[in-house]
PANU-603317 format. One record per residue (C-alpha): z, y, x; residue in one letter. Coordinates in Angstrom, 1 decimal, decimal comma. Example, Ala and Ser with C-alpha at 12.3 -4.5 7.8 and 13.67 -1.06 7.14 Angstrom:
<up:7,8 north:-4,5 east:12,3 rest:a>
<up:7,1 north:-1,1 east:13,7 rest:s>
//
This chain:
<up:0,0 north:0,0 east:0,0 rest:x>
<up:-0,9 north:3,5 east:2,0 rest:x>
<up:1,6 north:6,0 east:2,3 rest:x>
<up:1,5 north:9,0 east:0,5 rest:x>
<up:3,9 north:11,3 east:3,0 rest:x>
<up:2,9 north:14,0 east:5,0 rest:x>
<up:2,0 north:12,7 east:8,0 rest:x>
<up:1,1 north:9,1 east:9,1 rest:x>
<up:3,6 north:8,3 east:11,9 rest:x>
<up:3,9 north:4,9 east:10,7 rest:x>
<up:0,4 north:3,3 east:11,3 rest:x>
<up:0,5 north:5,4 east:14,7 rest:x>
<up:3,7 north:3,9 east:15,7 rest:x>
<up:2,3 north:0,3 east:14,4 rest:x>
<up:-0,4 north:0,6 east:16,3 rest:x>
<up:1,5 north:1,9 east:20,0 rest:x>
<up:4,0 north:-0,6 east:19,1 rest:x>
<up:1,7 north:-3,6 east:19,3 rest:x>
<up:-0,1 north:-2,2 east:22,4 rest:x>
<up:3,2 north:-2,3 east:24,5 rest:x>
<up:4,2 north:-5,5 east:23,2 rest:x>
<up:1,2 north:-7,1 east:24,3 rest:x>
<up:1,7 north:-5,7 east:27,5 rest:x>
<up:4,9 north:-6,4 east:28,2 rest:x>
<up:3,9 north:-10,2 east:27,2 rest:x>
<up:1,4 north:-10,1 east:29,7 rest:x>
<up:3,5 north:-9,8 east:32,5 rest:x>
<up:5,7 north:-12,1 east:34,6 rest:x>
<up:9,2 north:-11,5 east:35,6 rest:x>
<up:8,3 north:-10,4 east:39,5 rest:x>
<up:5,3 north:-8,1 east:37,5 rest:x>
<up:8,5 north:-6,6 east:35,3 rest:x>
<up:11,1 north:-6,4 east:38,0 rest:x>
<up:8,6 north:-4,6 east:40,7 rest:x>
<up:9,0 north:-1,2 east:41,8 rest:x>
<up:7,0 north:0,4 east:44,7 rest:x>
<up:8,8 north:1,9 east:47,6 rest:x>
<up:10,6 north:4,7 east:47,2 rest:x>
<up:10,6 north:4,6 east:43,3 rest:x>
<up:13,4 north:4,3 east:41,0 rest:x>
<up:12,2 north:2,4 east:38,1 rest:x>
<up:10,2 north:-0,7 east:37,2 rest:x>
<up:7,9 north:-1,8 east:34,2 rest:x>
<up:11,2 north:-3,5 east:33,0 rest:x>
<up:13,1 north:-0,7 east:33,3 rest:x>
<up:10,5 north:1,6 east:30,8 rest:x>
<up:10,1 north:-1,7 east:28,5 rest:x>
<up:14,2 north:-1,0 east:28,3 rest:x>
<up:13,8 north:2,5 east:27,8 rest:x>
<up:11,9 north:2,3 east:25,0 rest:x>
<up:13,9 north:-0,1 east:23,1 rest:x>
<up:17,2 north:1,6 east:23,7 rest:x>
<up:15,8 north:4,9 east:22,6 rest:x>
<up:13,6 north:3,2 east:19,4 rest:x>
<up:17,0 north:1,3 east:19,0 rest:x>
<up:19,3 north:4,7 east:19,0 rest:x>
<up:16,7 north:6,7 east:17,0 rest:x>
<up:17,3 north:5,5 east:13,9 rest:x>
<up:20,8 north:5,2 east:14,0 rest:x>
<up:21,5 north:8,9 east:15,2 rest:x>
<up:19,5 north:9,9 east:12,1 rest:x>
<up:21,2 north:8,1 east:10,0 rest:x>
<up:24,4 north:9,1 east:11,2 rest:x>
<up:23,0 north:13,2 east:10,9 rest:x>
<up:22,0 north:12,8 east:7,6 rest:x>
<up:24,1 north:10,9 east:5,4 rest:x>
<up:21,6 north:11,8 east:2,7 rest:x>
<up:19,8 north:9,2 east:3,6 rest:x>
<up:23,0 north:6,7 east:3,7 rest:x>
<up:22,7 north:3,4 east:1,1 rest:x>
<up:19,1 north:1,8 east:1,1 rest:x>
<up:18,3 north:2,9 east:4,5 rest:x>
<up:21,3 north:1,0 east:6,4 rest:x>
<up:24,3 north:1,7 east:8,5 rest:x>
<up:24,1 north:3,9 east:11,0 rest:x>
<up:24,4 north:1,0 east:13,9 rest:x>
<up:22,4 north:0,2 east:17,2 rest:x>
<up:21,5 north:-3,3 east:17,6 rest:x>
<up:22,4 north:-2,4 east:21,3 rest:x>
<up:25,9 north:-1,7 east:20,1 rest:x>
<up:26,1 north:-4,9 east:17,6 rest:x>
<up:25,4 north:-7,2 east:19,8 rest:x>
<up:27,2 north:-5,5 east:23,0 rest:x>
<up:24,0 north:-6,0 east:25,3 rest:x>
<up:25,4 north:-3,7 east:28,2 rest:x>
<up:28,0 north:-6,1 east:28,9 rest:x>
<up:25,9 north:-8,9 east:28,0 rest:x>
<up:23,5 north:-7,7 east:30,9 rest:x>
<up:25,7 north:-6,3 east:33,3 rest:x>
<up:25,0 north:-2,8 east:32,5 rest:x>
<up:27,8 north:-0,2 east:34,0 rest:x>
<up:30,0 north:-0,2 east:31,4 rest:x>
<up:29,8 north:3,7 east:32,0 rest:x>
<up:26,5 north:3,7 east:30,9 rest:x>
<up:26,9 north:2,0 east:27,4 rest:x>
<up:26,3 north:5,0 east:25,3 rest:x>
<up:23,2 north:6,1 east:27,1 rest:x>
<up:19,5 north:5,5 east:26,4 rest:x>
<up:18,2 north:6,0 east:29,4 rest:x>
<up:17,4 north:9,8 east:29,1 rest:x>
<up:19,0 north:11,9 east:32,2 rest:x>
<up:19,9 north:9,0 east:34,5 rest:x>
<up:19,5 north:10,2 east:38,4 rest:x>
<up:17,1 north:8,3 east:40,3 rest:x>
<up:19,1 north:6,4 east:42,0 rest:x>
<up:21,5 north:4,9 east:38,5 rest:x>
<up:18,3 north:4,1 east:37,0 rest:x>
<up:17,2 north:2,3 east:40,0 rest:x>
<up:20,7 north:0,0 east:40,1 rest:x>
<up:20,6 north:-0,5 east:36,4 rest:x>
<up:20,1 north:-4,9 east:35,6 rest:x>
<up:17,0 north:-5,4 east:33,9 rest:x>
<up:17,2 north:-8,3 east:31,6 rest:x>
<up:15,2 north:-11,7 east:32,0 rest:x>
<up:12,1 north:-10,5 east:30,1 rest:x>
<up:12,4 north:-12,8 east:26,6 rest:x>
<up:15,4 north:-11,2 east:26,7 rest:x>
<up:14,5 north:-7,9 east:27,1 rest:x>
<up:11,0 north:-8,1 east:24,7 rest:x>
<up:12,9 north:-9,7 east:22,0 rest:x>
<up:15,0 north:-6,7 east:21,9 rest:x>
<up:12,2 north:-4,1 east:22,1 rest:x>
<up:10,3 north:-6,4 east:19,0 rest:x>
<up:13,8 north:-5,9 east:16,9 rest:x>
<up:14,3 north:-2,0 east:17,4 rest:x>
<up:10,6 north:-1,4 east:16,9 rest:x>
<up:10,9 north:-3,3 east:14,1 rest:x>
<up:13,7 north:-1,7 east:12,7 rest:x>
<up:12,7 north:1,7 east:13,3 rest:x>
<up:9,4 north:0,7 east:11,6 rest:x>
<up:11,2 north:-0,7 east:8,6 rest:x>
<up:13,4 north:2,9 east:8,5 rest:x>
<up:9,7 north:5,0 east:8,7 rest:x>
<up:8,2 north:2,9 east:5,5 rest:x>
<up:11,3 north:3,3 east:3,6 rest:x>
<up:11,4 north:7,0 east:4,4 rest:x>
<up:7,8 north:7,5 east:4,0 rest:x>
<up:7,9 north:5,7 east:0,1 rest:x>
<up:11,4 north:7,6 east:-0,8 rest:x>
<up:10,5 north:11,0 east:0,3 rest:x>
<up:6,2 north:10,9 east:0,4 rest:x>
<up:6,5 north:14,9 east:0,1 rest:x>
<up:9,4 north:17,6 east:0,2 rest:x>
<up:8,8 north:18,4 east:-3,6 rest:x>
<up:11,8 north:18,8 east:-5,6 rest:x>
<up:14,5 north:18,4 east:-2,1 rest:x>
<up:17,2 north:20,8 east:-1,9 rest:x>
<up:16,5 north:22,9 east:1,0 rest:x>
<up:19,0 north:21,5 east:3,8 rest:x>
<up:17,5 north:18,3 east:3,0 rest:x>
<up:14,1 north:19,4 east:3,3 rest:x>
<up:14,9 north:21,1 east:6,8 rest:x>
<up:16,5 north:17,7 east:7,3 rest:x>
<up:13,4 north:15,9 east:6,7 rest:x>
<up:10,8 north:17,7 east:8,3 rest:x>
<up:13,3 north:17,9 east:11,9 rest:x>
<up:13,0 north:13,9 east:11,2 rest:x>
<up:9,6 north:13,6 east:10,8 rest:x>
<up:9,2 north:15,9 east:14,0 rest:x>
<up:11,4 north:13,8 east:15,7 rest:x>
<up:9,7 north:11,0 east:15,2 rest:x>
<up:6,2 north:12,5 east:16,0 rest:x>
<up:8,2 north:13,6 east:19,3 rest:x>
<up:8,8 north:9,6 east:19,9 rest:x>
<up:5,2 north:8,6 east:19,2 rest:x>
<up:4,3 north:10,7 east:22,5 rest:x>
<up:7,1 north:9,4 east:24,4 rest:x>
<up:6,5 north:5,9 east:24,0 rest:x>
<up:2,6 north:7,2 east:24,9 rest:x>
<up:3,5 north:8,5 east:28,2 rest:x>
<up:5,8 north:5,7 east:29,1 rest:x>
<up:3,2 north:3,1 east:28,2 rest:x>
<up:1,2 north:5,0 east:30,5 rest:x>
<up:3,4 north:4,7 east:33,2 rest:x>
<up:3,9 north:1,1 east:32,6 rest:x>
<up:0,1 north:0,9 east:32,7 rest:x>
<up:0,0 north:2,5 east:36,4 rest:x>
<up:3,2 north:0,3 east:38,0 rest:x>
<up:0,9 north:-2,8 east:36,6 rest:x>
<up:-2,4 north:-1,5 east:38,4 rest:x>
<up:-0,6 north:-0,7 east:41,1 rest:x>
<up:0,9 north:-4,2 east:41,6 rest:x>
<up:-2,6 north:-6,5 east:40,3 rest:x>
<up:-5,4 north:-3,1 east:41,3 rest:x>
<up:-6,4 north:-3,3 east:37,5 rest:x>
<up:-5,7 north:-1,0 east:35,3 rest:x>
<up:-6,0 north:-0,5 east:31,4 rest:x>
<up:-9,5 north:0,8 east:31,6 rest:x>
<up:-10,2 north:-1,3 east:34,7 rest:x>
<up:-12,4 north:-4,5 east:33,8 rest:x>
<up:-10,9 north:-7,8 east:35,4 rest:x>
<up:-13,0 north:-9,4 east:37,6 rest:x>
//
């Protein structure tokens, strides 16, 4: 059924979605763990990134706008839940963050998970922020007949979210170059 709202985030964030997952399950764990000299972070790392901030996304809206509160869930973080920074040996420092703001040299220390691991949980928060976009984009298709702090509310979230389409763009794209660096082929690059 096609969305009526005012934007289309959802088939964008479908679509950049399935292109990192299939990446990411292209790769083997020495591919995910690799880093070149004198750089901080890996394909693993970014593939962690991008869960933790899909992951935290939809649970910092949902704690910001209780509007929203009922259908659309609790406000909780499947990295939270299920206590993944101690599960992986994350500094226990560290278990609020997403991965935004880390020096160089934390985010070069941080454990990167064994990859089913680690693409299981970037298939659930996708997933679960995708699930959060169709329900938003059926319950609130336009801003007609919102109060207006709820309409403000709404169109910072769809912003937001916009915002997080490019992010995951750019990182994918760094992911891309750590992975052409490593085989010589890149996304454009034909194998031979």
């Amino acid at each position: 059924m096609p969305s009526h709202a005012l934007y289309d985030v959802l088939y964008s964030f479908k679509d950049i979605h399935k292109v990192v997952l299939e990446f990411a399950e292209e790769l083997d764990e020495e591919q995910l763990n690799w880093r070149p000299r004198g750089y901080s972070t890996s394909i693993g790392f970014h593939l962690w990134h991008l869960a933790r901030e899909s992951d935290f996304l939809k649970a910092i809206i949902l704690e910001r706008t209780p509007q929203l509160n009922g259908d659309f869930g609790e406000a909780k973080e499947i990295w939270v839940e299920e206590n993944l920074a101690r599960r992986w040996g994350f500094p226990t420092e560290l278990n609020a963050t997403v991965g935004t703001g880390l020096s160089d040299l934390v985010a070069s220390t941080l454990p990167i998970p064994p990859k089913d691991e680690l693409v299981d949980y970037l298939k659930r928060s996708y997933g679960s922020l995708e699930s959060f976009v169709t329900l938003l984009d059926e319950r609130y298709p336009t801003f007609d007949g919102l109060e207006e702090e709820f309409k403000r509310k709404l169109q910072a979230i769809r912003l937001n979210l916009l915002v997080f389409l490019s992010h995951d763009c750019r990182h994918l794209g760094m992911m891309e170059c750590l992975k052409g660096l490593q085989t010589g082929f890149g996304s454009a690059t034909e194998k031979r």
